[in-house]
Each structure stands twice: as C-alpha cells, then as structure tokens.
C-alpha positions, 0 to 999 in steps of 0.5 A, spaced: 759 202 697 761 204 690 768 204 687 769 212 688 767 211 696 772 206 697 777 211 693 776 216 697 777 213 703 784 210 701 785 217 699 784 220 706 786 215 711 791 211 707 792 204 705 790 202 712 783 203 710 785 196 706 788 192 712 780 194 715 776 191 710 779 185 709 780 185 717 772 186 718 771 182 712 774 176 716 771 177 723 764 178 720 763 185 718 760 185 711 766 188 707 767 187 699 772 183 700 774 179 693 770 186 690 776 190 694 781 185 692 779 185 684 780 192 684 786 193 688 789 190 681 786 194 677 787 201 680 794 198 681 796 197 674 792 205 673 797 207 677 793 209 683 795 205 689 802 202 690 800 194 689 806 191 693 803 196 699 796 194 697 797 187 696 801 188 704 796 191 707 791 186 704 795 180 706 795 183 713 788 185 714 785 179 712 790 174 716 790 179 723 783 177 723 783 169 722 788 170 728 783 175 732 777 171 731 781 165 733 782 168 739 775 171 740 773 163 739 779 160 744 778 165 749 770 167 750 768 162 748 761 159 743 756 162 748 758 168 746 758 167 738 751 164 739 748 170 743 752 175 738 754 172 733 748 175 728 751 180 728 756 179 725 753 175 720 754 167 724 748 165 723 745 157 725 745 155 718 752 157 716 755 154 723 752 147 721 755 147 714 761 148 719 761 143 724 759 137 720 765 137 717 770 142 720 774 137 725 774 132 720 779 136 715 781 142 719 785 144 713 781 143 707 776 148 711 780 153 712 784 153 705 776 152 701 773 156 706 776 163 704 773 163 697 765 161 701 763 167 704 759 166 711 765 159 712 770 164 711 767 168 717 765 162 722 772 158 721 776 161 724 770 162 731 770 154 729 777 153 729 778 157 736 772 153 740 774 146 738 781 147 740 784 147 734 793 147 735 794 154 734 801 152 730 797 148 726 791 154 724 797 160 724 799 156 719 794 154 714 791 161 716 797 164 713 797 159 706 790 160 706 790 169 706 796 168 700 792 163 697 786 168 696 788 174 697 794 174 692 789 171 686 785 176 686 789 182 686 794 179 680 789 176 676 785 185 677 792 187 675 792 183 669 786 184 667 785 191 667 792 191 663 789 186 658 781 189 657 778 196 659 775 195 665 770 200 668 772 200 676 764 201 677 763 194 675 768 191 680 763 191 685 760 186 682 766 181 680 765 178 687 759 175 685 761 173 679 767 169 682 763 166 688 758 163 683 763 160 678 765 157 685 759 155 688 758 151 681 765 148 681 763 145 688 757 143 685 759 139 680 765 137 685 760 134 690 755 130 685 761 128 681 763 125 689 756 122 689 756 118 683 762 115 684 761 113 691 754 110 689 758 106 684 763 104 687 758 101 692 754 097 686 761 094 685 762 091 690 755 089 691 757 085 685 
C-alpha cells in the first residue's frame, strides 16, 4: 500500500482510518504500522494531518486492540488461535518464541514486544490465554502504546522538519527501524551469553 492509497483513504473516510490500522496491525491483520506512524510525523509537520489527532487516533487504535486481542485470548480461548490464528499471521514459530519466555517477565514482553512485529501480534493472545491479571496488562499495554506509538511520530515529525524526505520512501522506514532493532537484540543477547559464560568459568575457579 503506497503513501498516496493511505492519504486518500484519511481524506475520505477521516482520521478513523489511522485507529483501524493501528488496531488491525495489533490484532494480527497486516498493516504498516511503524511506516504508518513515521509518516503520521512527517505529513504532521506539511500540515497535512492535525498531529495531536492523529497521534490520538494512533494511541487509541493500537491500545484498543492490545485489550480485544486480550480479550479474544481470555475468553475464546487457544483452541481457537491454534485453528485460526494463521490468519492472522500467529504462526507456530511466533508462538513458541512467546511462551518460552512470556510468563517469566510479563512486562519486558509487552513493553520489547511492540517493536518485534509477529510478538507484538501474539502477546496480548499470550497474555489473555494464560490468565495474565487484566490491571497489570491494561497498564503495561498502555505504557507500551506510548512507548511506541509516540517515538515514531515524533521522531517523522522532526525528521521531515530537519531533512527533505520523500513520503514515498516512508514505507520502508519500518524495515529500517525494525533491522537496527533486530541488531541491538542481538548484540544484547551474545553480550548476555558471554557474560553468563564467564561468570560460570569464574566460579569454577
């Protein structure tokens, strides 16, 4: 879907095409999402959206669908995302990665997973099927949508505000954001091991 599609799509039907993405991004539809919220910025500072609305409707859209895939996890139950969860992209790759580690630290899989696309869609099914207190993921559902939603737009708002950027290349600032993540983990996760293997060498010694 290129810059001009989406555009025309806010033109028409209004802002409340934002809270849909974002809220289908979420649930397991694909959207653009980290694409869509970089060029919320930039049009924002052309004065072709408002940003404080757009950035509301963002806000909303994603956090509405932390709280109905909850609730589609709670109530329906994993039989039903194990049959139909292909559709939406939960696949059985993407739910291991999840349950190996998810009851272990609720909050750093929420709050890490809105930056890993295929996580961000599964934890709050995760959440939901496992009985996760619903206060506790409301809130950290809620400081993880600011956390991710807000960066985004800022940092496409400043952007197109200090370089000349194409919208047309916006598409691809996703990729670009999720690679430089994906490299961080990484190098966060071979840093852990060589500290963990050391630290058992010491006390061998």
């Amino acid at each position: 879907m290129n810059v001009e599609t989406i555009i025309n799509y806010i033109n028409i039907y209004g802002y409340f095409v934002i809270f849909l993405f974002l809220f289908f991004g979420i649930v397991g539809i694909p959207a653009p999402e980290e694409s869509l919220l970089f060029l919320i910025g930039v049009l924002s500072f052309h004065h072709q959206l408002s940003l404080g609305l757009a950035m509301l409707c963002s806000i909303l859209g994603a956090f509405t669908g932390m709280l109905a895939a909850y609730s589609v996890g709670k109530f329906v139950g994993f039989p039903f995302i194990k049959k139909y969860g292909k559709y939406v992209g939960i696949t059985a790759d993407r739910w291991e990665m999840v349950s190996g580690k998810y009851t272990r630290n609720v909050r750093k899989t929420i709050l890490i997973g809105f930056y890993l696309p295929g996580i961000r869609q599964i934890s709050p099914y995760f959440a939901g099927i496992n009985n996760i207190p619903f206060r506790r993921f409301l809130v950290f559902s809620m400081i993880g949508t600011f956390l991710w939603t807000i960066p985004f737009i800022v940092g496409g708002y400043f952007a197109g505000k200090v370089f000349h950027i194409n919208p047309d290349y916006v598409p691809y600032v996703g990729i670009v954001f999720f690679f430089l993540f994906s490299l961080y983990m990484i190098f966060k996760y071979i840093k852990g091991k060589r500290r963990n293997y050391l630290n058992r060498h010491t006390n061998k010694t």
